[in-house]
C-alpha positions as CSV (number, residue, x, y, z in Angstrom):
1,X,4.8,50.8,76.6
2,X,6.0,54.6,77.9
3,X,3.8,56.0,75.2
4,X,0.7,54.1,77.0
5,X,1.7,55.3,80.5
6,X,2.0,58.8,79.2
7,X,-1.8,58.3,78.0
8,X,-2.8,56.6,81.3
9,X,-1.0,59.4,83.5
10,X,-2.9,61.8,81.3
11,X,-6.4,60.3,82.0
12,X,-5.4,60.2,85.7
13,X,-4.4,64.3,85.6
14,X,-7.9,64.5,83.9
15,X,-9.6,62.7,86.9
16,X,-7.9,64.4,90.0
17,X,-7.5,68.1,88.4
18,X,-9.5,68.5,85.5
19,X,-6.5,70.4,83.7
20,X,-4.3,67.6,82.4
21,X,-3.0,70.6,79.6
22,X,-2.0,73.3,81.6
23,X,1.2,74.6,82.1
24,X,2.3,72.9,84.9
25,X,0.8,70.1,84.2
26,X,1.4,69.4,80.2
27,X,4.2,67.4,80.6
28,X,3.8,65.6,83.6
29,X,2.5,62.6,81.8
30,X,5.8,62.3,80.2
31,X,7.6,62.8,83.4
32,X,5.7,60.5,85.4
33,X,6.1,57.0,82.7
34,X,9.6,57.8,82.8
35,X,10.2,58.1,86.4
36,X,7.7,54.9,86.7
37,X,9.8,53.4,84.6
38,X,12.5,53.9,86.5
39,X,11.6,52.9,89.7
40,X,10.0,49.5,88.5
41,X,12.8,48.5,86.5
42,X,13.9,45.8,88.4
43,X,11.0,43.4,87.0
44,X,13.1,43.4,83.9
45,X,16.4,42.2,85.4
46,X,17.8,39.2,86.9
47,X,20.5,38.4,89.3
48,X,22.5,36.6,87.3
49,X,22.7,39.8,85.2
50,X,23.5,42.0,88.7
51,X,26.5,39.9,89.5
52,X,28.0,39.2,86.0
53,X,30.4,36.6,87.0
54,X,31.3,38.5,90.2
55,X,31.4,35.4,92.3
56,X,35.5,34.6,93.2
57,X,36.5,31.9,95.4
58,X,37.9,33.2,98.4
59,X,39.0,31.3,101.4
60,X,37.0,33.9,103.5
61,X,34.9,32.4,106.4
62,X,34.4,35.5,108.4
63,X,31.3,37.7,108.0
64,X,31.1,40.3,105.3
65,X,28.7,43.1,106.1
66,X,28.0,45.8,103.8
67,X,26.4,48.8,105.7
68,X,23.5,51.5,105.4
69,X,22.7,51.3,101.9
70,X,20.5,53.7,100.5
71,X,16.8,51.8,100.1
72,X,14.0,53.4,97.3
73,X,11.2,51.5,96.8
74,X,7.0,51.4,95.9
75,X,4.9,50.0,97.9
76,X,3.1,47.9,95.8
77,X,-0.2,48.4,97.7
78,X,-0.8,52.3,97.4
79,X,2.0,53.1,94.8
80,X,3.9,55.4,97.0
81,X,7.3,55.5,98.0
82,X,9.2,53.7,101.1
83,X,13.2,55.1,101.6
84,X,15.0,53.7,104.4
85,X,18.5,51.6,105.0
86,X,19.5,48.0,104.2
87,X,22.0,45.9,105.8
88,X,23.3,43.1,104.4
89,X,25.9,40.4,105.7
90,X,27.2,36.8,104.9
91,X,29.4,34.4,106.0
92,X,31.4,32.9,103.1
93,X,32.3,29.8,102.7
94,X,34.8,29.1,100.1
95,X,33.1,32.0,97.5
96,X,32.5,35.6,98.0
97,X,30.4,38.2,95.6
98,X,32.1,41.6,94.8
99,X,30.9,44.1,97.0
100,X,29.6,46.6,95.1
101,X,27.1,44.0,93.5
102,X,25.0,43.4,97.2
103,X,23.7,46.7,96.9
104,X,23.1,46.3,93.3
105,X,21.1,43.4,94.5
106,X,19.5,45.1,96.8
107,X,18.5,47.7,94.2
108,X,17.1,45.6,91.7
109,X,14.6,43.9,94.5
110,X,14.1,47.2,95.3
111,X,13.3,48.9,91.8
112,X,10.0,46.5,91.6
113,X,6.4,47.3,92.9
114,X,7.4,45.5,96.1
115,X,6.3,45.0,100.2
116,X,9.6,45.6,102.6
117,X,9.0,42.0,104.1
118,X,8.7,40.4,100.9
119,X,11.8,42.8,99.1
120,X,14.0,41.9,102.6
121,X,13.7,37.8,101.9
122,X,14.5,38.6,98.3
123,X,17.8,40.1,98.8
124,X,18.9,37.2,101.7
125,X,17.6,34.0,99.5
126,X,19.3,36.0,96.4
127,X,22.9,36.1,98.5
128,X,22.3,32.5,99.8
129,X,21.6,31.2,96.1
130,X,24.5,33.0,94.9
131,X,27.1,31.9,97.2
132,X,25.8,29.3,99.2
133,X,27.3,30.4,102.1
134,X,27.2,29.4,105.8
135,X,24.4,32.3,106.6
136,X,22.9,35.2,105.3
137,X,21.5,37.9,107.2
138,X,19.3,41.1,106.3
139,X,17.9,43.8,107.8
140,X,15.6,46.4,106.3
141,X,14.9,50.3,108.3
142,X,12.4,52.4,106.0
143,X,9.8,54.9,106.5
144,X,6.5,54.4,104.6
145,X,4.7,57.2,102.9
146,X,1.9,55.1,102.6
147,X,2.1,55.7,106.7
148,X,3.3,59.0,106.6
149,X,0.9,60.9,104.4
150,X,-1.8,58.8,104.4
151,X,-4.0,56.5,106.7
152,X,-2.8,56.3,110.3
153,X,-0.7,59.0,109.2
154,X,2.6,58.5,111.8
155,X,5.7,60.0,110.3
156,X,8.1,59.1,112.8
157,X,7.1,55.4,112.2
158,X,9.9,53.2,111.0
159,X,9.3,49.5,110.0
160,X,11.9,47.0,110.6
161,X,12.1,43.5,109.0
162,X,14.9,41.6,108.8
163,X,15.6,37.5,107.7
164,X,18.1,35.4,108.8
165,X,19.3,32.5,106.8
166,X,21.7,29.9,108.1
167,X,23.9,30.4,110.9
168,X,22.3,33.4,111.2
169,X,19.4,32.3,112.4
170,X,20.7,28.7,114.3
171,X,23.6,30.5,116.2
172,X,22.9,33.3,118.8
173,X,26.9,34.0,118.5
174,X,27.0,34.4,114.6
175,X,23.2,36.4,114.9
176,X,24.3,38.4,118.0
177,X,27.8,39.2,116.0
178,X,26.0,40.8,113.2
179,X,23.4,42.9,115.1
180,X,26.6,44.1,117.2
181,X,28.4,45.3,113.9
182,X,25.2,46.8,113.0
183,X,24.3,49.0,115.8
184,X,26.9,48.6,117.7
185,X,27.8,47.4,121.5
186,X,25.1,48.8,123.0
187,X,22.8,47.4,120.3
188,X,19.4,48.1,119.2
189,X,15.9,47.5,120.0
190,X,16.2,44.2,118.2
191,X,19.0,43.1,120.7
192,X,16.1,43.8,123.6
């Protein structure tokens, strides 16, 4: 499948420069199905495969929040990147996941042509599933190229989804808790 990337990169080059062979350009095919590759390759995982057992019980029934992880994505609708920050939090009850496997999750939602609405429901009903656990919350921050350098062309844009599963959602206490270990006391625009 590379191999016919390579040829369909190529053809593009041909298109937009003219020069697909020239020196700076020769390998760029190559390049380009590899990083494509890449950056799509969560169509070819599962979950199950992410977490690999990593589901203990755990008498925990408090929330657990992990922070700022790094978000890479494609915008499925013009093929250019989005980068921004995830935050993801449950609220066990009676199982929790490892930690380092919610930003795995969040990786392998992210590493599929992919909208941030659609990508930020995926990781929360992905948690819930896994877990079943009293709530799930998620927020997505990122920065659209597809924004930035293009079209209305606003590069201090950020968009914000988030989706909130659960207590999350039914109790202002549980939601307001979350937000609050977020951003902080003084909170956010989606505390407003």
């Amino acid at each position: 499948m590379t191999d016919r990337i390579t040829d369909l990169v190529r053809s593009l080059l041909a298109e937009l420069d003219g020069s697909p062979d020239r020196e700076g350009l020769a390998r760029t095919p190559d390049r380009v199905a590899q990083s494509l590759r890449f950056l799509t390759s969560g169509h070819g995982h599962t979950v199950e495969e992410v977490l690999n057992g990593a589901v203990f019980e755990e008498a925990c029934d408090e929330i657990v929040l992990v922070k700022d992880i790094e978000v890479y994505s494609l915008c499925e609708h013009h093929l250019l990147p989005f980068v921004g920050k995830a935050q993801v939090a449950y609220l066990p009850r009676g199982r929790v996941i490892g930690l380092s496997k919610i930003p795995r999750i969040v990786d392998l939602f992210a590493r599929r042509l992919q909208i941030q609405e659609r990508l930020t429901v995926e990781i929360a009903k992905a948690i819930e599933k896994a877990t079943a656990p009293a709530g799930v919350g998620v927020i997505v921050e990122a920065a659209h190229l597809c924004m930035m350098m293009r079209g209305v062309e606003k590069q201090n844009s950020v968009a914000v989804t988030s989706c909130m599963l659960g207590r999350f959602r039914s109790d202002p206490k549980t939601r307001s808790e979350f937000l609050t270990l977020v951003y902080g006391r003084r909170g956010h625009g989606l505390l407003s």
